[in-house]
Every structure is written in C-alpha cells, then in structure tokens.
TITORRO-173254 format. One record per residue: residue in one letter; x negated, y, z of N, C-alpha, C in turn. Coordinates in steps of 0.05 Angstrom, whole numbers, plus 32768, in hexadecimal, padded with zeros to 4 digits. Layout:
residues N
aXYZXYZXYZ/...
END
This chain:
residues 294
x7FEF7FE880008000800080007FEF80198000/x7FE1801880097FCD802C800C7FBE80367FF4/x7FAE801E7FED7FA6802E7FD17FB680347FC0/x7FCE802F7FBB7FDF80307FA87FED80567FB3/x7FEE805A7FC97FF280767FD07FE280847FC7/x7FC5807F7FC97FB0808A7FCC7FAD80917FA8/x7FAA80797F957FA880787F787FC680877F71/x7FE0808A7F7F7FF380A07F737FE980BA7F74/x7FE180C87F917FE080DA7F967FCB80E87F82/x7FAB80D27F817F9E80E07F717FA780E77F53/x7FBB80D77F4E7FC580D47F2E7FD080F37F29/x7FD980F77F407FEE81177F3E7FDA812C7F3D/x7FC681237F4E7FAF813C7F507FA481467F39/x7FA081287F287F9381367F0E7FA381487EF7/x7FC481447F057FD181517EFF7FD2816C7EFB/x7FC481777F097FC781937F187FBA81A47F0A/x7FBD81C17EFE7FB581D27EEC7F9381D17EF7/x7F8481DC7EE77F6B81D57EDF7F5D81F37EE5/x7F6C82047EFE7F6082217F077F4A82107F15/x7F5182007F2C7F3281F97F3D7F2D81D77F3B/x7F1981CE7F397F1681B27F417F2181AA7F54/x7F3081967F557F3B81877F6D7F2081777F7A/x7F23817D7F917F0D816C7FA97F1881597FC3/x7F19814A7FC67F2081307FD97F11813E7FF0/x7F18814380097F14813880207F1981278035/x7F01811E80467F098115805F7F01811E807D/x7F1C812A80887F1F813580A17F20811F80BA/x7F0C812380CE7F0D811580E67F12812380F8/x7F22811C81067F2A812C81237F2D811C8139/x7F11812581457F11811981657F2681228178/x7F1F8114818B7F35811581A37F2A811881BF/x7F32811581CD7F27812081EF7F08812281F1/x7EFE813481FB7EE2813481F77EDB814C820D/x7EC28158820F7EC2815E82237EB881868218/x7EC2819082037EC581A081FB7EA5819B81E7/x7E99818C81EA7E78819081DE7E73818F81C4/x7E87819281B37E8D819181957E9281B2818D/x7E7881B9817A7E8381D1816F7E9B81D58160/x7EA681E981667EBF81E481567EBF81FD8140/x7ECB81F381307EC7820781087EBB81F18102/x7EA381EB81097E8F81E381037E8D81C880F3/x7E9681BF80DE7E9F81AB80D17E90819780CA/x7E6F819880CB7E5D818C80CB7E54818680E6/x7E5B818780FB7E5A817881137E658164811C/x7E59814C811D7E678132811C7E6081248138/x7E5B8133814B7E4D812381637E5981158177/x7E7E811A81757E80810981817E8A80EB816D/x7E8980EC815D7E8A80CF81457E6C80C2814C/x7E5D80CB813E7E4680BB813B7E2A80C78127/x7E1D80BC811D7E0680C9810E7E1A80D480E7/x7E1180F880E77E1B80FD80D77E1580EE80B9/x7DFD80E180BC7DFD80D180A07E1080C38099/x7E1C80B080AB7E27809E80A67E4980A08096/x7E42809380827E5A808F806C7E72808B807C/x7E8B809E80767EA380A0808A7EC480B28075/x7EB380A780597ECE80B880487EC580C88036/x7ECA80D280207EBD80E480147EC38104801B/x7EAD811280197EA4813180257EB681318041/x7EA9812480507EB5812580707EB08137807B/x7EC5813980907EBD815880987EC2815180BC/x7EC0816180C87EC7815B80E97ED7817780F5/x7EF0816A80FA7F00817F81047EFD8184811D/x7EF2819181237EED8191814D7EFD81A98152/x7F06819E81657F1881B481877F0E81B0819D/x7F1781B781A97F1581BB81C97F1781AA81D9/x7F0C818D81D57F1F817581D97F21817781FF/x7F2B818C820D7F29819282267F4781988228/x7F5C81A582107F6781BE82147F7D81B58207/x7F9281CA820E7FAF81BB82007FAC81B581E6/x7FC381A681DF7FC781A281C07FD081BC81B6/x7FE081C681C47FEC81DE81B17FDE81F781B1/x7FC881F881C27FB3820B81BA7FA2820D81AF/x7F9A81F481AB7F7B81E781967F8C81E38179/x7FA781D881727FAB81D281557FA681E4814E/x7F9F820281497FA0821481317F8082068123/x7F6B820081337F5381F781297F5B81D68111/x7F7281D081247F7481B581057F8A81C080EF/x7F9481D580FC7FA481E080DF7F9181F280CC/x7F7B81FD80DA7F65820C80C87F5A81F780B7/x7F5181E580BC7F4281CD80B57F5681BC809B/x7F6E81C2809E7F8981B2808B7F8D81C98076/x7F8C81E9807D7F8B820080697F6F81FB8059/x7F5981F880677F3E81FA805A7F4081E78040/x7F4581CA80487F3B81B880387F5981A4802C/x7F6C81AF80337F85819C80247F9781AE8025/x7F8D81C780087FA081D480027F9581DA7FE5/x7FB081DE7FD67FA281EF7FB77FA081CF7FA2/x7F8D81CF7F977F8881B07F907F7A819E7F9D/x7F7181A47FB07F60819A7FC57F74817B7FD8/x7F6B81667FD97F7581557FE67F6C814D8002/x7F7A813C801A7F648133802E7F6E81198036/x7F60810780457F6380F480537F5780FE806D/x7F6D80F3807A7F6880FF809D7F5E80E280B0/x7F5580E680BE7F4980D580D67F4A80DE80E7/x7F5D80D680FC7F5E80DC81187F5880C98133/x7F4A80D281487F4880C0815F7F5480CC817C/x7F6480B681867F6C80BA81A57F8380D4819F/x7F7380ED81A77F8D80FE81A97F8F81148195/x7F7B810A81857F76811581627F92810C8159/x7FA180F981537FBD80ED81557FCE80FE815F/x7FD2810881737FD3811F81817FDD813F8168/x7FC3814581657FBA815A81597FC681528136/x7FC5814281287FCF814081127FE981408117/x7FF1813081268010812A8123801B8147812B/x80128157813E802081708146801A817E8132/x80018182811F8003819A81058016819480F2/x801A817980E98030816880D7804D817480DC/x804E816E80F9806F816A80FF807C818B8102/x8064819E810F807481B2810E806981C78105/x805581BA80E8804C81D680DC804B81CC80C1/x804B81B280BA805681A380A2805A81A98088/x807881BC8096808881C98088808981E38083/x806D81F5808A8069820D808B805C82178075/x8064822F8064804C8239805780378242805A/x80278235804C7FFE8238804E7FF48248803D/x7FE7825480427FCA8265802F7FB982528020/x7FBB825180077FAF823E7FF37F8982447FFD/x7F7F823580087F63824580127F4A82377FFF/x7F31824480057F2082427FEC7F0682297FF8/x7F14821380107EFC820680187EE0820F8016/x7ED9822880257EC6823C802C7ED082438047/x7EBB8236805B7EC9823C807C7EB78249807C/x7EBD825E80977EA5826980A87E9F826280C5/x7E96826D80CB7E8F826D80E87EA2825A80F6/x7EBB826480F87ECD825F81057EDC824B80FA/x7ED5823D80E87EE6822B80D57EFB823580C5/x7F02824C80BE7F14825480AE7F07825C8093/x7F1D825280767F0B825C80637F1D82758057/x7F24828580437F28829480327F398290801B/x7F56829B80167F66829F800F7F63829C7FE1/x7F6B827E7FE27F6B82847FC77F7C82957FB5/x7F7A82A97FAF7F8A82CD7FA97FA682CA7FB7/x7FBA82CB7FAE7FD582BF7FC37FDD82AA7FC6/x7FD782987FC27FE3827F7FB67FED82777FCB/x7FFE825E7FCE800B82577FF38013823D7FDF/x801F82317FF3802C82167FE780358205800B/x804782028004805281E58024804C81D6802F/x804581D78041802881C58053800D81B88042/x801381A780497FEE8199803B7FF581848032/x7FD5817C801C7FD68168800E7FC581538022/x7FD5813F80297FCD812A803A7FCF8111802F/x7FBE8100802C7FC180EB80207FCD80D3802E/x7FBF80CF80427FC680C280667FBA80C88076/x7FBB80C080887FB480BF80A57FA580AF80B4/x7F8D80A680B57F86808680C07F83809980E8/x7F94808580F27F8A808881107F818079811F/x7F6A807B812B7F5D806681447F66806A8159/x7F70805981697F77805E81827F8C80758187/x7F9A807D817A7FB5808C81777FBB80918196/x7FBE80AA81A67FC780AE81B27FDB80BC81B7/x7FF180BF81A0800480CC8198802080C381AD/x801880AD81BB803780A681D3801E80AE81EA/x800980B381ED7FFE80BC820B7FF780A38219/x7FE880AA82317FD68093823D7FE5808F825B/x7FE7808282617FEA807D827D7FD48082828D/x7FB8808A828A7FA8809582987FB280B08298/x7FBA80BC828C7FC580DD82917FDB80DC82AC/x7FEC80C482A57FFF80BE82AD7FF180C182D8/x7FE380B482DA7FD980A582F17FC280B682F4/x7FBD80D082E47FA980E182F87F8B80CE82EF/x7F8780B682E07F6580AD82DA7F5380C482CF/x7F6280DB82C87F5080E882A87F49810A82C5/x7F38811982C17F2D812882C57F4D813E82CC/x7F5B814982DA7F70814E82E37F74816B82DC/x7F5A817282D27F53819182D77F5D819B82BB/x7F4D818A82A87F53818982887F6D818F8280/x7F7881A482767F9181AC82687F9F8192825A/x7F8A818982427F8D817182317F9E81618245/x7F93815482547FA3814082667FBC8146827B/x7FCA815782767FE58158826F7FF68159825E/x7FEF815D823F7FF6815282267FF181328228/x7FDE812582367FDE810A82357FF280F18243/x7FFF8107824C801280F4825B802380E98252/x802980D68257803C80C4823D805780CC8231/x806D80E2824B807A80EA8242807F81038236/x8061811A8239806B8129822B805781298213/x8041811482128039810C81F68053810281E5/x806380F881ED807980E981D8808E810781D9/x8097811881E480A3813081DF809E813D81D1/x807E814081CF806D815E81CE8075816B81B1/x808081538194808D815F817E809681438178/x80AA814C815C80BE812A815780A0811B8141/x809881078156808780F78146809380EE812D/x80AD80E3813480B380DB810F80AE80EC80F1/x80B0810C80F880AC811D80E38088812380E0/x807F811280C78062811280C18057811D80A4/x807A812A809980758132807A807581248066/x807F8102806E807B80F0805D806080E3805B/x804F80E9806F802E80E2806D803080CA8083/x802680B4806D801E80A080838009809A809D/x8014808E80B37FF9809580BF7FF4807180C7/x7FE5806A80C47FDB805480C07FC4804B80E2/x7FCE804080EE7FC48034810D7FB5801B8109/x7F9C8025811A7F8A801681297F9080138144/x7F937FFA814F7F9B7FF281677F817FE78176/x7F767FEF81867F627FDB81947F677FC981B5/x7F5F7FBE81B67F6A7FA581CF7F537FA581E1/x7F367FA681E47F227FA181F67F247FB6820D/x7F3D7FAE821B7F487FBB823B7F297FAF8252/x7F2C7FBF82687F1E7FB682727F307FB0828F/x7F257FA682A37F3B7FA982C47F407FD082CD/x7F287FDC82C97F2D800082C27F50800482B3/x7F4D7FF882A07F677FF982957F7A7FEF829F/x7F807FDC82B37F947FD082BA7FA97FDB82C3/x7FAE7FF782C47FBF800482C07FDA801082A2/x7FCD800282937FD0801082787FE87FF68275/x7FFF7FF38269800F7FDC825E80037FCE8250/x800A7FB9824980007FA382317FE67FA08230/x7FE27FA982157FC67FA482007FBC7FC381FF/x7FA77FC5820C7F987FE2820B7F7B7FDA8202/x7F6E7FF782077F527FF881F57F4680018210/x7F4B800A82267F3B8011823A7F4E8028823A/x7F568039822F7F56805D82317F84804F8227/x7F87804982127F98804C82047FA980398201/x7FC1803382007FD9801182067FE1801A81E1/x7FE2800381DC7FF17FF481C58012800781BE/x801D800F81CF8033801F81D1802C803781C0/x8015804381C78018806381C18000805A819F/x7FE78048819F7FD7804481907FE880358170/x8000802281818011801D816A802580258159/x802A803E815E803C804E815E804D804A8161/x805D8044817E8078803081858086804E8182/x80A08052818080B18064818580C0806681A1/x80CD807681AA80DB807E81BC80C9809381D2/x80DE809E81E980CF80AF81F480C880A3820B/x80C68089821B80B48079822980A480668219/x8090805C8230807A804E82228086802D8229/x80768021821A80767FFC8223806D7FEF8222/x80667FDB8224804C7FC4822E80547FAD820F/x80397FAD820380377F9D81E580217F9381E7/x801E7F7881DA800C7F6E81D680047F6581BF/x7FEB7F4F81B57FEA7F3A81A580047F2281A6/x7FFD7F18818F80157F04819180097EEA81A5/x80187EE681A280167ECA81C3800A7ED681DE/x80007EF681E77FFA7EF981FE80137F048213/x80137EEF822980237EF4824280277F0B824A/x803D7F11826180467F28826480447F3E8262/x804E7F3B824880577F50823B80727F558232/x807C7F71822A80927F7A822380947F688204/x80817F6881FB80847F6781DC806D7F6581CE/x80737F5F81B0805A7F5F81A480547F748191/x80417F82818A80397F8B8180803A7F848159/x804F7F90814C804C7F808131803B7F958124/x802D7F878110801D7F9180F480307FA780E6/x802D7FB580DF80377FC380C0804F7FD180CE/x80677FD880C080777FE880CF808F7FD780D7/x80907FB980DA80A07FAD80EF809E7FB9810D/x80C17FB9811180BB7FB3813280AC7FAB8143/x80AA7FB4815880A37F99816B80AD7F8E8174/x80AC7F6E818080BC7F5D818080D27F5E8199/x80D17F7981AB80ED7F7681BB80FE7F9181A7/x80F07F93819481107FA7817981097FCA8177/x80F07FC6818B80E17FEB819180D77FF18172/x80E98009816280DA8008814E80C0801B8147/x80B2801D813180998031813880A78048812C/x80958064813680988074812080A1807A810A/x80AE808580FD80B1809280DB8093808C80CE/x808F808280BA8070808680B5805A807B80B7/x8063806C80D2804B806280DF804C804480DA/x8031803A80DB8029801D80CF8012801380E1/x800F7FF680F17FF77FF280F67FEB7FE280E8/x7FD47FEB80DC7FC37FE580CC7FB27FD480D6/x7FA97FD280EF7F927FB980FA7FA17FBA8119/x7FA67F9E81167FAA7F9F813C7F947F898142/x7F887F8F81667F707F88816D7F787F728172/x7F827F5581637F827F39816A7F6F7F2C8180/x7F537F3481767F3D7F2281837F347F3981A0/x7F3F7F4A819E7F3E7F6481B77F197F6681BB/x7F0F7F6981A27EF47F73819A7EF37F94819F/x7EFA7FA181987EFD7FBC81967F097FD681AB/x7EF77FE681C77F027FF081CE7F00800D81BC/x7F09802281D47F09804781CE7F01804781C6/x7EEA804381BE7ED0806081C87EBB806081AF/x7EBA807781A37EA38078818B7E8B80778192/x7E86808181B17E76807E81B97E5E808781A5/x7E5B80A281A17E4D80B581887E3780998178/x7E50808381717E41807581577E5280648142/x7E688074814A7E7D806681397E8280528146/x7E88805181557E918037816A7EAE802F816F/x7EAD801A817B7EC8801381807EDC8011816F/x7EF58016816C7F0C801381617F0B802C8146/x7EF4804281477EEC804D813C7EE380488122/x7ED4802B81207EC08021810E7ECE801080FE/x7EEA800C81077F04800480F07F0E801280E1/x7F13802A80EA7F20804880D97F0B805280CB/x7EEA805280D87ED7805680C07ED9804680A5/x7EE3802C80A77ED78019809B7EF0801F8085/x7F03802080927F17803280797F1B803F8070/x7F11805A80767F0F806D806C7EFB806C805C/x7EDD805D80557EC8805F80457ED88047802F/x7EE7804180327EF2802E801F7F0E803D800D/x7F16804D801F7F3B8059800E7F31807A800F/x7F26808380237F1980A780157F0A80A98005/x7F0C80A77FEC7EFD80AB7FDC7F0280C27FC3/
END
C-alpha cells in the first residue's frame, strides 16, 4: 500500500507546472528530550544518531523544545511543513514518542489552513521566504512513519515517572494526550505505526505490551479517549490483542482514521530509545524510510 501511495503521489508531482523543480523531503521529529537540540536548525540530528547515516532522502531534523508544551513548540514543526512541503516541494515525515504528538496536532488543527508557498531557504530560526504570493491548503505529505507513537500518552505522565517540572509532561498524560485535538482528522495522510515490546519491570506500570517509556494503546494507534492494555497474540493478561494493519483489536477497540500498524514488536526485540544511534524501535522507521523516502 505504501509504495503504491508513494508512486501515485509522485505521478501527480510530475504533474505540476514546471516554475520550480519539485524536491522530496524527509522530516524527522523528535520527541521528549531534554531541550539539547538546536532548534531551526535542520541539520542537527543529535538526538537520532550520526548525521551520516542514510534516513530518507534530503533529511532534515525538526527540533523543539522537547521540554515544553505541544501547543507552544508546534509553530517550529509547522515552520518546518511551510519550508519543505509546500509549492511543488513534497515530504515524508518521521516521528518519535511525542513527535506523534506534534504531527498529529499540526495536521488536525492546522491541516486545513492556508500556507505561504515558501522557498526551502531557512534561516536562523528555521523559517524560509515567501514564494511571491502563492498559498495553497495545508501540505504536501506523503505519510507519516511513527516510532513509538505517543499520540494516546504514557502512563508514566500518568503516575508522575517523568521529570514533573517539564511542561511536556502534562500533555503526556494519557487523557489529555487523547483530547489534546481529534486524532482521527490527519488530512487523509497515513500514519503508519511502529510498535515496540522490550518493557522492562521500570515499566510495569504501563498496560499490556510497552517499550519501557510507551503501551501498545497509544504506540498502536487504538482510538478512544481512555487507554488499554494490548498485547502480542497469545500473550496473557491482557485486554486484547494488538492487530497488524488497520483491523481492530481483538476486544472491537478500533484504531484511528488513518492509522495502520506497520510492524508490531512480536519477538519484543525493540525498546524507546534511539539512544543518539538510531536505536531501538527507531532503527525500524529508519529502515523505512531509506527504503519508501525517496
């Protein structure tokens, strides 16, 4: 399904009048962090891993504040969606933890907004420059690959685990991460889930099948505005299982508008953490993205 989005979308691009070259990008957007990411700064990749490394074509790194609300840091991923997926310009997005977060809130309630056609020329501050008037209705997004999706919230927010002080971590809480905008409205952009399973006893607070930080609920994109306990198939108490693709899960919880899981952690190999080397549940969404951003 995917390439077949991916080989439409480009089909239309070459469509497109012949004022500028159309250019593909790929946008990464980290998630909780401890503010140590320049932000504009689109060639800073430090909390991913070593900037060499192949991760999509002309990748870029969307950094915020990963300290600070969602709704005061998105203008930096809506600068970053004007810069590089507007005009003929295309992107593939990559998000981690509460990067999910941050896409889904520019999508759902700015979507539908008119943009400044911009000239992918940032400055300082990550903003680029107005191609003469031009505007057009939200962005060209191809999909969405997310790691560790924290778009239903953590139960460590929930239970006070995460640093208390941090703004961010009251957006993390599971119920007003699932409030915070209507996850179902994504513009028609798929967002495609990485689930990871290598919980540790730290986690044993989290429902079901977690990654250490994140439960299967919020990483799978289950719908509703509580969370629930999912697993692999055949593992014990649990609410339910965790299905592939955009089936239910097996007690009838359906996912998202949009949303698909693309790898669930069967063998529970894969926790959080990129751990600045592409790590973790991370090094699946790389591995797709250097395969479908192109």
């Amino acid at each position: 399904m995917k390439m077949l989005i991916g080989a439409a979308v480009t089909a239309a691009t070459l469509l497109v009048g012949t004022e500028a070259a159309a250019t593909n990008y790929s946008l990464w957007i980290h998630g909780r962090n401890g503010g140590s990411t320049q932000a504009g700064n689109y060639n800073d990749f430090s909390y991913w891993g070593p900037s060499s490394t192949a991760a999509g074509v002309n990748k870029k790194a969307v950094n915020w504040n990963g300290t600070q609300r969602v709704g005061s840091e998105n203008y930096r991923i809506r600068n970053a969606l004007d810069c590089f997926c507007t005009g003929t310009n295309w992107c593939y997005v990559a998000a981690h933890s509460a990067g999910d977060l941050q896409i889904g809130y520019a999508l759902s309630l700015y979507g539908g907004s008119t943009r400044q056609v911009k000239n992918a020329t940032p400055n300082a501050n990550g903003e680029c420059g107005n191609v003469g008037t031009s505007t057009q209705v939200g962005w060209n997004i191809k999909f969405v690959d997310v790691a560790s999706g924290a778009g239903g919230g953590s139960e460590l927010a929930d239970h006070g685990d995460w640093a208390v002080s941090e703004p961010l971590v009251s957006d993390l809480v599971t119920t007003t991460a699932r409030a915070m905008y209507n996850h179902n409205t994504t513009r028609n952009v798929w967002f495609y889930m990485f689930a990871g399973a290598k919980g540790t006893l730290y986690s044993g607070i989290l429902p079901g099948q977690d990654d250490e930080a994140v439960a299967y609920h919020s990483t799978g994109g289950v719908s509703g505005s509580g969370n629930g306990s999912y697993c692999n198939p055949g593992d014990w108490f649990c609410g339910g299982t965790l299905n592939t693709g955009t089936a239910a899960c097996s007690d009838g919880r359906a996912k998202w508008s949009y949303h698909t899981v693309s790898f669930r952690d069967d063998s529970e190999a894969f926790n959080h953490y990129a751990s600045g080397n592409w790590a973790g549940i991370v090094s699946k969404v790389r591995a797709d993205m250097v395969t479908y951003a192109y």
